[in-house]
N, C-alpha and C positions, 0 to 999 in steps of 0.2 A: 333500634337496639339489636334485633335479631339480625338484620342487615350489615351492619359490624359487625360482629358476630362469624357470620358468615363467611366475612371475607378473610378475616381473621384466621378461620380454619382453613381456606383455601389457600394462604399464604404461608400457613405452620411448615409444610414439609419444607419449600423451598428455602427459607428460616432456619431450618436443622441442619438442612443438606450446608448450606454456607457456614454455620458455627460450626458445622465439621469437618469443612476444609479449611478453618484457620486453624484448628485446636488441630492436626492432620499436620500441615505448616508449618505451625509452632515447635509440633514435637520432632519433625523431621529437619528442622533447621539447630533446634539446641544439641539434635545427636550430630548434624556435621560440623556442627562448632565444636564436641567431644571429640570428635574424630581427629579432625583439623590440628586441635590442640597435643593431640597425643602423637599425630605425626610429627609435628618439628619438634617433641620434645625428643623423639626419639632420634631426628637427624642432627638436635644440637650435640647431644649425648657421643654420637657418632663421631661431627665433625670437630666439637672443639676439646670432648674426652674430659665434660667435669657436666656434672648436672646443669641445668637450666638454672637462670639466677629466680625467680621465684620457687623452685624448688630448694637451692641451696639456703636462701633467705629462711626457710621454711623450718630446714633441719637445721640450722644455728639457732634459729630460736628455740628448737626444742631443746636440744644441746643444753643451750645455757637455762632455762628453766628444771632439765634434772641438776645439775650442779649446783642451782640455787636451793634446790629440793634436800640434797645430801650436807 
C-alpha cells in the first residue's frame, strides 16, 4: 500500500502540470474562437453594410417580443 502510495506522489506533479496544459488550451482556444468570431463579424459588417445574420435574427426577435410586450 505504502508502495502505491508512493508512486502516486511521484506522479502528482506531472498529473497537474498536464491538467494544466489542457485547462491552458482550453482557455486559450475558446478566446481565439471569441476573437475569431468578432473578427468576421466585424469584416461582414464592413463588407455587406447590414449586421451579421445571427445577429440580425437576434434583434428581430427581440423586436418582436417588445411589441408583443406593449
Amino acid at each position: 500500500m505504502e508502495e502505491k502510495l508512493g508512486r502516486l506522489t511521484e506522479r502528482a506533479p506531472d498529473e497537474a502540470r498536464r491538467i494544466g496544459k489542457r485547462v491552458a488550451f482550453g482557455v486559450i482556444s475558446a478566446l481565439a474562437v471569441f476573437m475569431v468570431r468578432r473578427v468576421v463579424e466585424k469584416l461582414w459588417e464592413r463588407i455587406v453594410h447590414e449586421l451579421p445574420p445571427p445577429k440580425a435574427k437576434k434583434l428581430a426577435l427581440e423586436e418582436r417580443r417588445r411589441q408583443a410586450a406593449s
